[in-house]
Backbone bond lengths (Angstrom), bond angles and torsions (degrees), N, CA, C in turn:
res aa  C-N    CA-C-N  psi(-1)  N-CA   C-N-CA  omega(-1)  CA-C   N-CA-C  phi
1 X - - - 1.452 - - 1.523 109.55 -
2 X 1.271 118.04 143.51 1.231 113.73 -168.71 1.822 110.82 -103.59
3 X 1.199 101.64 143.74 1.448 131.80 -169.69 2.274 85.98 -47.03
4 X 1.440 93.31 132.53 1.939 75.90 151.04 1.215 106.99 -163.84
5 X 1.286 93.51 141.83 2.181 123.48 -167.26 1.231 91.55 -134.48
6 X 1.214 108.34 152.82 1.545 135.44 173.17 1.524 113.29 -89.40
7 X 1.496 142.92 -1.13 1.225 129.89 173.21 1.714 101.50 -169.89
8 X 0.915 110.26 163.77 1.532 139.43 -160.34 1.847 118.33 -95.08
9 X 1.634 105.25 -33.81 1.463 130.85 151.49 0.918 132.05 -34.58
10 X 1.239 118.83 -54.58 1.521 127.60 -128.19 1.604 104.27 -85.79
11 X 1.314 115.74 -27.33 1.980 108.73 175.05 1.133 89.61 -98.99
12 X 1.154 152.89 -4.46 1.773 133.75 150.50 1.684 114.20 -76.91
13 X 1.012 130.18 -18.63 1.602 140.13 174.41 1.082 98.01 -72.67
14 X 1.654 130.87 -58.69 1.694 130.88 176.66 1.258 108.77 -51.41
15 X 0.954 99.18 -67.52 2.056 107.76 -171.56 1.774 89.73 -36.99
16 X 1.126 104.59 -89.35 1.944 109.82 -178.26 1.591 101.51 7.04
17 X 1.745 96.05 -94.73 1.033 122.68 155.84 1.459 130.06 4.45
18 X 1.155 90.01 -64.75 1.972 90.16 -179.43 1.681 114.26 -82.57
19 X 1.334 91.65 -52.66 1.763 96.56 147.32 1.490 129.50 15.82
20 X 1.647 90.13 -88.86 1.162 136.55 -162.43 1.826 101.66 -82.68
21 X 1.525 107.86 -1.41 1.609 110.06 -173.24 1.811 104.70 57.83
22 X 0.996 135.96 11.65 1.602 116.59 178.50 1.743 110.88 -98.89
23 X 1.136 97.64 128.43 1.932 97.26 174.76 1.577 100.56 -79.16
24 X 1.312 104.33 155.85 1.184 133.78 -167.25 1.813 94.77 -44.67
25 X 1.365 128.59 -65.41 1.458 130.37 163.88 1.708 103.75 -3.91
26 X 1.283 98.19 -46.99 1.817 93.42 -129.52 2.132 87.40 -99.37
27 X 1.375 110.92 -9.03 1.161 115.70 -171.58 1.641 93.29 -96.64
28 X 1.388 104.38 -46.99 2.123 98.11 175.79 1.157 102.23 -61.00
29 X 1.484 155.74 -22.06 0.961 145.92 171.86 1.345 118.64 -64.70
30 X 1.323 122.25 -35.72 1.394 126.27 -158.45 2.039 93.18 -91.44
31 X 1.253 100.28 -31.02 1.510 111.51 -170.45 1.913 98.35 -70.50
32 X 1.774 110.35 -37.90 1.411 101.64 173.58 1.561 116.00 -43.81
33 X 1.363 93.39 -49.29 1.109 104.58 -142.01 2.069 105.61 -82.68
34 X 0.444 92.18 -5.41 1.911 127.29 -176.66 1.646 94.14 -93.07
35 X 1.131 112.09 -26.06 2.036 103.36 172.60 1.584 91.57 136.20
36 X 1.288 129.18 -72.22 1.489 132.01 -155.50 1.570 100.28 -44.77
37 X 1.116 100.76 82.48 2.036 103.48 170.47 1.728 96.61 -54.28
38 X 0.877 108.13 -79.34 1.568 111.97 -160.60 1.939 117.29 -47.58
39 X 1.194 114.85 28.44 1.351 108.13 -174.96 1.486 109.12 -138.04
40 X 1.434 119.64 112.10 1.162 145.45 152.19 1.712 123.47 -70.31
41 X 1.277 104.98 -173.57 1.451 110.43 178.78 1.281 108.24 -77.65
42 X 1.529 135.72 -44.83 1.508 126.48 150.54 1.615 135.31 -31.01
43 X 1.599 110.88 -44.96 1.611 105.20 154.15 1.533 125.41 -62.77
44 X 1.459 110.35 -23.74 1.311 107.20 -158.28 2.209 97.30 -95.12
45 X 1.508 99.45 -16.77 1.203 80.96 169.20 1.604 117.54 -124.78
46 X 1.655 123.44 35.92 1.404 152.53 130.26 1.467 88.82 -58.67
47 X 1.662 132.01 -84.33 1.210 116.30 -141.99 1.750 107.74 -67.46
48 X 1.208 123.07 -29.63 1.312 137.43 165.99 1.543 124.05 -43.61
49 X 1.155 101.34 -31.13 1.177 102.98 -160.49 2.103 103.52 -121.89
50 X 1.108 94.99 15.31 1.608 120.74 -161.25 1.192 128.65 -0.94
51 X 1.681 85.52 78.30 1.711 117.56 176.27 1.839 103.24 -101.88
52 X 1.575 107.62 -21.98 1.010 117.72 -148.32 2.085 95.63 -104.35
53 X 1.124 131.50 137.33 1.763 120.14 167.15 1.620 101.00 -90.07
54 X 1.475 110.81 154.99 1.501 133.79 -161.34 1.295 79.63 -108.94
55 X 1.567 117.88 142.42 1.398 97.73 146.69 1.656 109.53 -124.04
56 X 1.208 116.74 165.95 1.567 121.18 -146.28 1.365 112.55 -53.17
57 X 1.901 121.00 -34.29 1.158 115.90 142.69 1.254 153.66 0.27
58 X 1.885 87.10 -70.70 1.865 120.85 -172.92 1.542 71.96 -80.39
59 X 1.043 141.58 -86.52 1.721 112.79 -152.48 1.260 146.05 -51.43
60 X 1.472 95.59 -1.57 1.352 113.53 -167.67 1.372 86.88 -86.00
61 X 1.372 121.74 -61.64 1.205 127.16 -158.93 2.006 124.65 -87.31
62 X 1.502 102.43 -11.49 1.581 114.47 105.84 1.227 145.53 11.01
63 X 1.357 104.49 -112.08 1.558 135.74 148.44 1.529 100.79 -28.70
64 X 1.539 119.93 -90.61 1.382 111.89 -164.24 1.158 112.40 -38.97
65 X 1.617 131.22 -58.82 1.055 127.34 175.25 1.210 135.99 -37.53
66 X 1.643 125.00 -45.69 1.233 127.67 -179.91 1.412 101.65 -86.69
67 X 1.380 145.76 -4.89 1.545 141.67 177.91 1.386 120.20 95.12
68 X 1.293 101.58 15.69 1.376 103.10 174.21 1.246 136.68 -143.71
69 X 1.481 135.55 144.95 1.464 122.20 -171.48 1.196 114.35 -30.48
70 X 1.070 109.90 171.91 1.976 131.46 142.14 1.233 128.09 -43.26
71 X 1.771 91.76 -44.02 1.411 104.20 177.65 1.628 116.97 -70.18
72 X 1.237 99.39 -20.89 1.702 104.93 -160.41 1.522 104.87 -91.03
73 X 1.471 104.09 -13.82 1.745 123.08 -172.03 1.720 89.08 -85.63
74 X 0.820 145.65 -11.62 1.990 116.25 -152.44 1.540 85.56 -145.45
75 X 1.158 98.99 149.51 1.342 92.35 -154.26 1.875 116.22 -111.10
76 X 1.130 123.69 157.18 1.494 120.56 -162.05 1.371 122.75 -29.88
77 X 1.602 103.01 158.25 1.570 110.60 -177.98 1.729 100.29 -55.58
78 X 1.537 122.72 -39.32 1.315 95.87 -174.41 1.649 136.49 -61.01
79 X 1.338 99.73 -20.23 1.400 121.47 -147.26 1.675 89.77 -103.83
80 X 1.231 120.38 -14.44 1.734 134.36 -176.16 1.537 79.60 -80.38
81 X 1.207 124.84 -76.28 1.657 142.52 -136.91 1.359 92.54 -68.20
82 X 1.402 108.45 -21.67 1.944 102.49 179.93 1.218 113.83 -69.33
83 X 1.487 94.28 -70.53 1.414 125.27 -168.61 1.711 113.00 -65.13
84 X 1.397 132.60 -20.16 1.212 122.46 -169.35 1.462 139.36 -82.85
85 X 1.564 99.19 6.00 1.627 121.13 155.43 1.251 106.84 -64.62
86 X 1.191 117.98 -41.87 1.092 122.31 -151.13 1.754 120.34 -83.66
87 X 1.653 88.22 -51.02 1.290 101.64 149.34 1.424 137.26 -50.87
88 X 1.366 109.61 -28.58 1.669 102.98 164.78 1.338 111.07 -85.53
89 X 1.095 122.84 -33.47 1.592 120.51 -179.24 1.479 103.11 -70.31
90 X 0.825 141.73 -10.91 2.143 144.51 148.64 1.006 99.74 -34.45
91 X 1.619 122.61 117.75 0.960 119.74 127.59 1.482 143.44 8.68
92 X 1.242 146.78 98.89 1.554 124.94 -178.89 1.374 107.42 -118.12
């Protein structure tokens, strides 16, 4: 049976994240404030934990937030090529 998550992000957003020392609080805050009204510490650890779908937007703005591309947000061709059955079979 296949694994299913809603986005491709979400253990590269944590990693960032922890990184960076900020708890999830302190990262929905920065994301309010960056435009995404609707995101609390519950979206931010839905999308983390990838229960939650990104949409290309939310990654962009994401990305800006944590300092890094798009590219640097989603994570390698290997880890795509694994996971992307799986990812389509997710729920959306």
């Amino acid at each position: 049976m296949a694994r299913r998550f809603r986005n491709c992000i979400g253990p590269r957003v944590r990693r960032l994240r922890i990184d960076r020392g900020w708890t999830q609080d302190h990262l929905a805050a920065k994301l309010q404030l960056a435009g995404l009204d609707g995101f609390d510490r519950v979206v931010v650890a839905k999308i983390e934990s990838q229960l939650r779908s990104a949409f290309d937007y939310e990654a962009a703005v994401i990305a800006r937030v944590l300092s890094v591309t798009l590219d640097e947000l989603m994570p390698g061709k290997s880890v795509l090529d694994k996971d992307l059955e799986d990812l389509v079979a997710g729920e959306r």
